[in-house]
Every structure is written in C-alpha cells, then in structure tokens.
C-alpha positions in Angstrom: 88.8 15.6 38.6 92.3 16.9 37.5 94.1 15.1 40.8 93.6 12.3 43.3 92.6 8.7 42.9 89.2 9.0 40.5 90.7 11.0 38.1 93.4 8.1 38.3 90.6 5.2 37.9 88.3 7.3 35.5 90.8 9.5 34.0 93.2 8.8 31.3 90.6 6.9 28.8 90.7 6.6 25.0 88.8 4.9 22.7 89.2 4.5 18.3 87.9 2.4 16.1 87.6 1.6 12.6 85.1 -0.3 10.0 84.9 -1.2 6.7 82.0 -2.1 4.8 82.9 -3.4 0.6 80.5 -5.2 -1.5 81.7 -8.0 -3.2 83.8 -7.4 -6.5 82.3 -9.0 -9.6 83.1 -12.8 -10.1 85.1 -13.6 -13.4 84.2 -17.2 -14.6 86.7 -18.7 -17.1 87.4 -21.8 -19.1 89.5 -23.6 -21.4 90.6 -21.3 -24.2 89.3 -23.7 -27.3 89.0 -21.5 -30.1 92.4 -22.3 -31.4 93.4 -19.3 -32.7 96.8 -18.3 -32.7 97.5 -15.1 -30.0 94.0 -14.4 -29.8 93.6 -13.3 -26.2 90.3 -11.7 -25.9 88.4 -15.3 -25.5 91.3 -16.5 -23.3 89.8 -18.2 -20.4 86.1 -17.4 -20.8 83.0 -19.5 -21.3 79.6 -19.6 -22.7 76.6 -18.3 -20.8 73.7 -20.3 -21.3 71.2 -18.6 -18.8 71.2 -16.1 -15.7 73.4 -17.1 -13.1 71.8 -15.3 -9.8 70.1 -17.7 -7.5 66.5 -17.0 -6.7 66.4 -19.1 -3.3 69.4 -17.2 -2.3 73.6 -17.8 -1.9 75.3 -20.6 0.2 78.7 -21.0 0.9 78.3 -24.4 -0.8 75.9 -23.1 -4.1 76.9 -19.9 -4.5 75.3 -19.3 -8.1 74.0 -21.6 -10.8 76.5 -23.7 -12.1 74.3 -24.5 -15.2 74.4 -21.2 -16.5 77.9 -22.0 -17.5 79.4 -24.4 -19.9 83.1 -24.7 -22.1 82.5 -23.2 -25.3 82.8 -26.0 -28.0 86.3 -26.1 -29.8 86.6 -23.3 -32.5 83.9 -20.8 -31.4 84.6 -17.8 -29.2 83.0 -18.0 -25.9 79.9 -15.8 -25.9 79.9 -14.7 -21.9 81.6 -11.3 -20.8 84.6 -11.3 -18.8 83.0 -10.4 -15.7 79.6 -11.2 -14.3 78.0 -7.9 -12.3 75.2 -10.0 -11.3 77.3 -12.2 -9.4 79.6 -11.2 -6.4 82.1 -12.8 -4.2 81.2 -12.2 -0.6 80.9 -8.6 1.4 83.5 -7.6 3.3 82.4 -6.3 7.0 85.3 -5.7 9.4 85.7 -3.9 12.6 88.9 -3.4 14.9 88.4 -1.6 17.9 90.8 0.1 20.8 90.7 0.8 24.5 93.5 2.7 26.2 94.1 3.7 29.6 97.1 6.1 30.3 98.1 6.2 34.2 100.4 9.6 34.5 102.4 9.9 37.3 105.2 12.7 38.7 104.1 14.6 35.4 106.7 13.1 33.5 105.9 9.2 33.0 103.3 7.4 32.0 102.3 4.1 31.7 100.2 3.0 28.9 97.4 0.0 28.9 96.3 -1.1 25.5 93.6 -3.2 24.4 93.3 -4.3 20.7 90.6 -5.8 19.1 90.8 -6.9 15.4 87.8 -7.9 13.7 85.8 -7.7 17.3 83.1 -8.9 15.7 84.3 -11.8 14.1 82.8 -11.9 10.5 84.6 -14.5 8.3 86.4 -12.8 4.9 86.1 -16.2 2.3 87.8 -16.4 -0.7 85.6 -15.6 -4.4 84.0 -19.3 -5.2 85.0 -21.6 -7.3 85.3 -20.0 -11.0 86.5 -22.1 -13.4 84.1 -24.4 -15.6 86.3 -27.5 -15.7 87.0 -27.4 -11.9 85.0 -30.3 -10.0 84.5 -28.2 -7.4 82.9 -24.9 -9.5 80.7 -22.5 -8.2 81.3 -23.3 -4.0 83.5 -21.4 -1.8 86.0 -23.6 -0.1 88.5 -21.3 1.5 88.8 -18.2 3.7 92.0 -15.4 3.5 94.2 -16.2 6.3 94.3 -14.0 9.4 90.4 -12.9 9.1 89.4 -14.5 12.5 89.3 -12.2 15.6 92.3 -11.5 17.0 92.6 -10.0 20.8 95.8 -8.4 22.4 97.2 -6.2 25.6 100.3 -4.3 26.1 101.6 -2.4 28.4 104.0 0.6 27.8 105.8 2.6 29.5 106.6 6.1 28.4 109.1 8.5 29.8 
C-alpha cells in the first residue's frame, strides 16, 4: 500500500508518547526559630515532634497528616524534629502527554502535516506540598495546585516543502 487512496487514508501515521511516574519528595515542616541564639542556623525553622505524623485512616487533600504531631519548640530549646520527614510525602506525580500525527505526501516533494497533542491526556491534578509551617492556620491541608497541570488539547496543521 505504497500508492493510491488507502495508503493515503491509512498511511502516513505516527504515534509518541511520554509518562512520568515520581513519588512525592519528603515534606519539610518548620517553625518559628525560638532558640535565640545568635547565627545558629541548624534549628532555623524547625519544630518539635511530639508523635508519628502518618495517618492510619489514610491522606486527604484537606488532613494530609497529623497536625498534632507537631508543635513550636518553647523559647530557648532547639527543636528536637529533623529537617525532613521521610514518612511524610507531598503528593505523586503521574503525568502523560500523548501524540497523533498524520503526514499526507503528495508530488514526492510536499507534505502536509496533521498534529494532535495531548498533554496530561489523562488529567491527574499536580497539587502543591500541604501546608508546612506550625504557626500557619491553615497547617497540614493542601490548598493549591501548580499552574498549567490541567489537560491541555491542541491541532496544527503544517505544511512542509
């Protein structure tokens, strides 16, 4: 099916695609540096642990881990949390564009060129890390998502020479 008009309607065809699959990075929780000691970074912006953080009845965009496990260490003690929790992570990432492209040849020099684009196809939201930071009202929920994660769908047409 080199010549004619099926190789025209079923020639031509290309497909690509691409996914990506990332666990969630660990979660840093912070809080008020109160240990009042001049230039001492390494307690900068942590807080004390008081208990495991992980949820047994599961995550929710609204709970994401226990907020109780966390409190601002008292003025003039050094925090006694790390500064990363591995336990806890901010949301996986799953994303997958795909493409569909039909050339149309013609007098063995030109080509015209149909493309279909399809970001995110599946449409899984990317949110933002929750809320990390003990004095904030709103810790421990995730109230945003990064810009430009919804599914995106677009066509061209090209015309090569």
């Amino acid at each position: 099916m080199n010549h004619g008009v099926a190789a025209t309607a079923l020639g031509g065809w290309e497909f690509s695609g691409i996914s990506v699959f990332q666990s969630g990075r660990p979660i840093l929780i912070i809080g008020p540096d109160q240990t009042n000691l001049y230039n001492f970074s390494s307690t900068s912006g942590r807080a004390n642990r008081l208990h495991d953080p992980v949820l047994a009845e599961g995550q929710s965009n609204g709970h994401w881990f226990d907020t109780t496990a966390f409190a601002a260490a008292p003025p003039f003690t050094i925090p006694t949390d790390s500064l990363s929790q591995p336990n806890l992570r901010s949301q996986r990432r799953i994303n997958t564009d795909f493409s569909l492209i039909k050339n149309t040849k013609f007098k063995e020099r030109y080509n015209v060129q149909f493309r279909a684009e399809f970001y995110n196809i599946f449409n899984h939201p990317a949110l933002q890390p929750p809320v990390t930071d003990v004095t904030n009202p709103q810790f421990g929920t995730v109230i945003s998502s990064i810009g430009g994660s919804e599914r995106n769908i677009q066509f061209g047409l090209r015309f090569l020479f």
